[in-house]
MMTF fields as JSON, N, C-alpha, C and O atoms, coordinates in Angstrom:
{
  "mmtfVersion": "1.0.0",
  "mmtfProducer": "UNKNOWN",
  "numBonds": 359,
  "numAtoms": 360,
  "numGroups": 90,
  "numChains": 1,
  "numModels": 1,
  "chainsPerModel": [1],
  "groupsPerChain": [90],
  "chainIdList": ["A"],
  "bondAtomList": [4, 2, 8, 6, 12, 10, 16, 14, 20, 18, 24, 22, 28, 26, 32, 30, 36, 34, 40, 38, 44, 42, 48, 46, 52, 50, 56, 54, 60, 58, 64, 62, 68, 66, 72, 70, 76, 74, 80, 78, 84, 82, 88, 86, 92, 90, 96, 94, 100, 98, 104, 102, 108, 106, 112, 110, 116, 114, 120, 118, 124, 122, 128, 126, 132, 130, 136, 134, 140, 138, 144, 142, 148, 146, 152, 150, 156, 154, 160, 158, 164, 162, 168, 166, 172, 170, 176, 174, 180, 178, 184, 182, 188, 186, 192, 190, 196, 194, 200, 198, 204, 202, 208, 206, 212, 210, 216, 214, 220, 218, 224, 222, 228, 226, 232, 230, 236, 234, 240, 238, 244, 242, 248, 246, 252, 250, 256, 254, 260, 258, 264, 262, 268, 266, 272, 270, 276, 274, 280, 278, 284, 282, 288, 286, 292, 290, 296, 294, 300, 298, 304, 302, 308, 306, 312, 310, 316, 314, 320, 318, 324, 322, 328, 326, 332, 330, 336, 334, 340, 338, 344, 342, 348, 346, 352, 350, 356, 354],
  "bondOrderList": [1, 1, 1, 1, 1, 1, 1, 1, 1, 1, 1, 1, 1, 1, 1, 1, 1, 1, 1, 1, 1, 1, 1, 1, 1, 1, 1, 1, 1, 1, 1, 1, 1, 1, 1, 1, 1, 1, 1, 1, 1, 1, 1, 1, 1, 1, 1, 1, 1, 1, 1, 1, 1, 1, 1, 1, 1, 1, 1, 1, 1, 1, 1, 1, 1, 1, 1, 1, 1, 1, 1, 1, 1, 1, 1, 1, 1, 1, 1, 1, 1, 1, 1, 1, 1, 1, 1, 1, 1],
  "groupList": [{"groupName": "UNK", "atomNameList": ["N", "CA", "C", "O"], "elementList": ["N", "C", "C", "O"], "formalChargeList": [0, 0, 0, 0], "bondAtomList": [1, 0, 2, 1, 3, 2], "bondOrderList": [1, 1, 2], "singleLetterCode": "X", "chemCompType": "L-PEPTIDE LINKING"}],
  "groupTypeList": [0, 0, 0, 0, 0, 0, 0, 0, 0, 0, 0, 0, 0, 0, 0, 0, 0, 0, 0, 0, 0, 0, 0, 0, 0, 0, 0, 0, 0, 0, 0, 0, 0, 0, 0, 0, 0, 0, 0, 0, 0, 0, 0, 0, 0, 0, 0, 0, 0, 0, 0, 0, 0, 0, 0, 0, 0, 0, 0, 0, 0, 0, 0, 0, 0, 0, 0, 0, 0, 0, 0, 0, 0, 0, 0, 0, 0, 0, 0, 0, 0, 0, 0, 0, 0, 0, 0, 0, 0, 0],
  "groupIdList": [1, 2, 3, 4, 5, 6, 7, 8, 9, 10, 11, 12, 13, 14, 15, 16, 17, 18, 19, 20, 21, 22, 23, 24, 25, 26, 27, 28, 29, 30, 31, 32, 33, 34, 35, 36, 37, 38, 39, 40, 41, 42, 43, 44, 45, 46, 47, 48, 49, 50, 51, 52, 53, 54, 55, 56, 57, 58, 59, 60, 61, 62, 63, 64, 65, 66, 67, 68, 69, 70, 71, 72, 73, 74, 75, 76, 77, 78, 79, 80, 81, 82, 83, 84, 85, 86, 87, 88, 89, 90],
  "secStructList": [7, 7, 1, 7, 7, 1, 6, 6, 6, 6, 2, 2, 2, 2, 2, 2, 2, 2, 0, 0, 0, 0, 0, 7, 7, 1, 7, 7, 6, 6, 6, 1, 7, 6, 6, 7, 7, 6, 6, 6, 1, 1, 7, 7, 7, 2, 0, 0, 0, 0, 0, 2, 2, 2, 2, 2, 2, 2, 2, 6, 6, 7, 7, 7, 7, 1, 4, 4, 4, 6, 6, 7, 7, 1, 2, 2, 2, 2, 2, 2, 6, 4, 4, 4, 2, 2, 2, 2, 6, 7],
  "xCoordList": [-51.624, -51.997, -53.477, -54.265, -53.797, -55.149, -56.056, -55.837, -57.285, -58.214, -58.988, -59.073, -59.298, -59.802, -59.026, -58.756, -58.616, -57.402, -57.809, -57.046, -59.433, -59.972, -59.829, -59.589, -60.142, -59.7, -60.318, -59.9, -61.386, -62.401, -61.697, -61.233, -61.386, -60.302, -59.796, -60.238, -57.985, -57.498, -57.438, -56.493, -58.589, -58.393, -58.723, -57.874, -59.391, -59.813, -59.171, -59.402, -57.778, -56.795, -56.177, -56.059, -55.624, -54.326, -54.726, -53.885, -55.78, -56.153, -56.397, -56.198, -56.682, -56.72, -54.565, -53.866, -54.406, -52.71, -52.359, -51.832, -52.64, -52.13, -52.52, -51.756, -53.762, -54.905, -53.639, -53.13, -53.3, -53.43, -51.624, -51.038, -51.202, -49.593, -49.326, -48.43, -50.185, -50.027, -50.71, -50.614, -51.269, -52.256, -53.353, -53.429, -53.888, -54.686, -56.257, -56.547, -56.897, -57.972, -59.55, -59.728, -60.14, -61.428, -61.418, -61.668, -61.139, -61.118, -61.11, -60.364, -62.057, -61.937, -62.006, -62.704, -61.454, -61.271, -62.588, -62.418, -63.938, -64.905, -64.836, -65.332, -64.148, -64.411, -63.377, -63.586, -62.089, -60.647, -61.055, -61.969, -60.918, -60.413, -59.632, -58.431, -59.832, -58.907, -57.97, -56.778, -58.785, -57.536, -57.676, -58.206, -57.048, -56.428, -55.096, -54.597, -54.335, -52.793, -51.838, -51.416, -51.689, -50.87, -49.821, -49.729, -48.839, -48.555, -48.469, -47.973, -49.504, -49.611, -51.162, -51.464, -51.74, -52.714, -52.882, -53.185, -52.5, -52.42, -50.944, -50.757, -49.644, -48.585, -47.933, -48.025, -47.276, -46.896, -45.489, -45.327, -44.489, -43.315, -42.553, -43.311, -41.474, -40.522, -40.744, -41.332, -40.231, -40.171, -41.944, -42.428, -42.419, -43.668, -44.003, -44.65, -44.012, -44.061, -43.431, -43.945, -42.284, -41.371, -42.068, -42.41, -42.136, -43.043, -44.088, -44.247, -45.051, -46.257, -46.16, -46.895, -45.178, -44.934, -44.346, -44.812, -43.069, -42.893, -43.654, -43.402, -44.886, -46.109, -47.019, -47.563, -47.048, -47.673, -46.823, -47.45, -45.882, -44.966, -44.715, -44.406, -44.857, -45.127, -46.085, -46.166, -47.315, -48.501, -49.121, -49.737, -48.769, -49.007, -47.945, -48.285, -46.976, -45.735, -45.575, -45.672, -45.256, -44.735, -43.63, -43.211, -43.004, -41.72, -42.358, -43.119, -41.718, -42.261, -41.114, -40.421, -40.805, -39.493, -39.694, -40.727, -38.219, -37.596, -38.163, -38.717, -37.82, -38.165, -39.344, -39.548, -40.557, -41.954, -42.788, -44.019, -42.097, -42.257, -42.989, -44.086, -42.686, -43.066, -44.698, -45.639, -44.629, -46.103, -46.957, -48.057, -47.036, -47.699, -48.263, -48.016, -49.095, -49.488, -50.936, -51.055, -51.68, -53.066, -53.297, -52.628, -54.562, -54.982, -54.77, -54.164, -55.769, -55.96, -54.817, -54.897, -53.568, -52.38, -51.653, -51.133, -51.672, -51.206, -51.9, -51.456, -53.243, -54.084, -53.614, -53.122, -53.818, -53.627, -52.164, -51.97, -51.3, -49.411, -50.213, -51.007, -50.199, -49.982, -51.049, -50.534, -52.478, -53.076, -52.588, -53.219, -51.599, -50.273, -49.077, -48.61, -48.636, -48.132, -48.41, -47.856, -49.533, -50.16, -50.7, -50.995, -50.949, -50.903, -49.902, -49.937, -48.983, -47.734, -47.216, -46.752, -47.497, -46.702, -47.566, -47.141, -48.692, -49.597, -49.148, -49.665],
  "yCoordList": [-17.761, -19.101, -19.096, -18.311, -19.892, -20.006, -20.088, -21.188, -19.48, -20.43, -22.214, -23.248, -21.835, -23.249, -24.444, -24.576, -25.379, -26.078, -27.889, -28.854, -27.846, -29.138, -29.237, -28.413, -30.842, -30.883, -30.207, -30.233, -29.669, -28.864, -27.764, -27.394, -26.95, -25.354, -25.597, -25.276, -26.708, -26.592, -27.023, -26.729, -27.765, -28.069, -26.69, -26.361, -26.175, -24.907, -23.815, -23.169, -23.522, -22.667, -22.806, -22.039, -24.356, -24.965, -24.594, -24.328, -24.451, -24.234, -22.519, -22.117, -21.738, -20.148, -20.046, -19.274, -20.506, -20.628, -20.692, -19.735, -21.865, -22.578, -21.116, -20.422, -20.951, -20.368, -18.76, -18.31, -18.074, -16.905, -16.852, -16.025, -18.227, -18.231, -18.537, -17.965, -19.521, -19.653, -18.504, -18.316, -17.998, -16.539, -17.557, -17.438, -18.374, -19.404, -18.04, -17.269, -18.116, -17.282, -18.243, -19.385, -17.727, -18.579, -19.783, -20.942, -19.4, -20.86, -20.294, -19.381, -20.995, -20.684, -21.6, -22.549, -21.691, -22.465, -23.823, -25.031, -22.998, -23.753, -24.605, -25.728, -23.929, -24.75, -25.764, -26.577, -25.513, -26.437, -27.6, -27.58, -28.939, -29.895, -30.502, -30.516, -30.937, -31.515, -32.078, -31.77, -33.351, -34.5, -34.533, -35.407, -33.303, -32.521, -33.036, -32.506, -33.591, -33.613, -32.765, -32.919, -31.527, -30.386, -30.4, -29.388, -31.562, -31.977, -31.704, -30.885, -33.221, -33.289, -32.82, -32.826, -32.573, -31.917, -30.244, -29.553, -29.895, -28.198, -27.956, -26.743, -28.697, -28.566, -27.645, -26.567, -27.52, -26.797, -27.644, -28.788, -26.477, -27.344, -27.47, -27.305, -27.683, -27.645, -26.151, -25.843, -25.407, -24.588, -24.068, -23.933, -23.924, -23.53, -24.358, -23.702, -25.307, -26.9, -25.719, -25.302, -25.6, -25.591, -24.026, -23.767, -23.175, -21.693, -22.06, -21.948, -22.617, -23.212, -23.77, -23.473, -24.663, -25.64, -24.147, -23.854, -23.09, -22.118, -21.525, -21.374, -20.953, -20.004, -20.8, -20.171, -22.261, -22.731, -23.297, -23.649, -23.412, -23.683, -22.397, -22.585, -20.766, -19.696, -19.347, -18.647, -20.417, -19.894, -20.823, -20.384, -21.969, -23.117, -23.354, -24.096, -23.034, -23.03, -24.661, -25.265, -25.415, -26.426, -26.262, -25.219, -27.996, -27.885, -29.025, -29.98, -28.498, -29.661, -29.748, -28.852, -31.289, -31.951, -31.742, -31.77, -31.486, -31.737, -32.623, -32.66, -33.659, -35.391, -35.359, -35.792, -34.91, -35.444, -34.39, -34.385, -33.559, -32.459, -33.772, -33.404, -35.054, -35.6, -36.169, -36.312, -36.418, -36.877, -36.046, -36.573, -34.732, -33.692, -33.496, -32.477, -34.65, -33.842, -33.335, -32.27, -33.527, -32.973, -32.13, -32.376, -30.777, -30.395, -31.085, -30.803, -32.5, -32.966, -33.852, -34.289, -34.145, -34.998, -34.009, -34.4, -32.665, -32.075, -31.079, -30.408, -31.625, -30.789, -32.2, -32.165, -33.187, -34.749, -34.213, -33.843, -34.196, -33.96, -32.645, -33.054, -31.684, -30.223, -31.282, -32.071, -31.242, -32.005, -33.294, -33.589, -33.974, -35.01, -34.521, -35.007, -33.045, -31.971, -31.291, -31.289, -30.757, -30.452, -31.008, -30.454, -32.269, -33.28, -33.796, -33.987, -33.96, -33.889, -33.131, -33.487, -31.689, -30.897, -30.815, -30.093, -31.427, -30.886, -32.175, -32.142],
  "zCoordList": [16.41, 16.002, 15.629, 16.157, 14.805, 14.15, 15.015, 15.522, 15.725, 16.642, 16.444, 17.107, 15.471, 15.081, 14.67, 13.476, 15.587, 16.108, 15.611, 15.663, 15.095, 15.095, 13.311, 12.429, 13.347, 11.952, 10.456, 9.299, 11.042, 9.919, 10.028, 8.95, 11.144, 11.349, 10.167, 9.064, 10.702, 10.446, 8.88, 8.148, 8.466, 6.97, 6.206, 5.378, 6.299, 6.217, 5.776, 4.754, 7.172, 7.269, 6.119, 5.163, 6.408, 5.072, 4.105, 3.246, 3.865, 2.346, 2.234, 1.088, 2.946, 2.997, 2.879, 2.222, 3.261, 3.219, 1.866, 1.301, 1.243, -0.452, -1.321, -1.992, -1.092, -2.201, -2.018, -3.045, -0.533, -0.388, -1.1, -1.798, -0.465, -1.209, -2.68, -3.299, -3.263, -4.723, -5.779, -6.992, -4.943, -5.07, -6.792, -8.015, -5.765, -6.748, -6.867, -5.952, -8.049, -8.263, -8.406, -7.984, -8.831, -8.317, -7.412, -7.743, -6.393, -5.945, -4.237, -3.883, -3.292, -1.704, -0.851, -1.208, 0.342, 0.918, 1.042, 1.21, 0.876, 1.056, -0.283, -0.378, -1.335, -2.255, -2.858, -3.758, -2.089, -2.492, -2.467, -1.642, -2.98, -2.649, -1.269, -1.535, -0.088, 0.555, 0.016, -0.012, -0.647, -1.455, -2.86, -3.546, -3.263, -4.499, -4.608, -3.615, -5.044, -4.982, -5.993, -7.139, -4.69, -4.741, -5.745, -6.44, -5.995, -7.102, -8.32, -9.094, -8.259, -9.734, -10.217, -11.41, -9.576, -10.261, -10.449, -11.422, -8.896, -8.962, -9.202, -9.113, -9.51, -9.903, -9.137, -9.723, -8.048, -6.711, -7.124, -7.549, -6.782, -6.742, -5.077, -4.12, -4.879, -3.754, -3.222, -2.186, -4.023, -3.116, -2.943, -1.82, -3.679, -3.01, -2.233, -1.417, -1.933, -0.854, 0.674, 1.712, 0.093, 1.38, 1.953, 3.107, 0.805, 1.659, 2.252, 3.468, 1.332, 2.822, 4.051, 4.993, 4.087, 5.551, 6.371, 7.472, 5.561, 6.672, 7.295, 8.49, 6.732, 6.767, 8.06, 8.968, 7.926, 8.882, 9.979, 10.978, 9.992, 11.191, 12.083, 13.259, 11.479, 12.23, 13.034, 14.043, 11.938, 12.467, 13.915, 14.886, 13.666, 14.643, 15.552, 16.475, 15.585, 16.439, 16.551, 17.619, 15.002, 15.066, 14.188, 13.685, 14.009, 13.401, 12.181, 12.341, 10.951, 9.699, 9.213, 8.731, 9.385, 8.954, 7.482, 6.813, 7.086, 5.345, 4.638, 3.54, 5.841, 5.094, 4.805, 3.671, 5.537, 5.685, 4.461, 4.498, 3.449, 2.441, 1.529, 1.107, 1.17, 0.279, 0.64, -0.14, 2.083, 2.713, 2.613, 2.778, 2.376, 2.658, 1.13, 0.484, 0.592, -0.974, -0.674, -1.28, -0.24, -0.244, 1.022, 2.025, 1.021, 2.148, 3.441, 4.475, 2.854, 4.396, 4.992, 6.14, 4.036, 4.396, 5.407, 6.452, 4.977, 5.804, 7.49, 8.422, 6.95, 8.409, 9.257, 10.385, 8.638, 9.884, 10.329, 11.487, 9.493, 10.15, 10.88, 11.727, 10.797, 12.151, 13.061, 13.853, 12.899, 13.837, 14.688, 15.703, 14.331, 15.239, 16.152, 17.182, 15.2, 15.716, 17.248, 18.348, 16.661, 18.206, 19.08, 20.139, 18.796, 19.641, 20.633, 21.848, 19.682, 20.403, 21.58, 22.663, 20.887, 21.962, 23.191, 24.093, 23.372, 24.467, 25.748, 26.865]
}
């Protein structure tokens, strides 16, 4: 699991995740966008949607509902969901 568990970590991670899975080029975590929408601007479809949420549900030992794939358009839409996540489980 990632060490850095707070919301700067984890915005951070998510985005070393997108960049390392969409194998995006010039571009680093320091320099992503949080609220980019994955979408329609960097054009990410379902399934690349759905490989990222796997990649981080391994990594964080949470569970990311089907349903909640549409809430999840930007970096930080999705560091807040794992960050509620692990909230949860504690």
């Amino acid at each position: 699991m990632p060490e850095n568990r707070d919301t700067k970590g984890i915005t951070w991670h998510v985005a070393e995740v997108i960049i390392d899975e969409l194998k995006l080029e010039d571009v680093t975590a320091d320099t992503f966008n949080p609220d980019m929408d994955l979408v329609d601007e960097l054009g990410i479809d379902s399934m690349d949607l759905a490989t990222i949420a796997l990649v981080l549900q391994d990594e964080y030992k949470i569970t990311i509902d089907e349903d909640d794939y549409p809430k999840l358009k930007t970096i930080r839409l999705i560091s807040e969901y794992i960050e509620e996540k692990l909230a949860s489980k504690n």
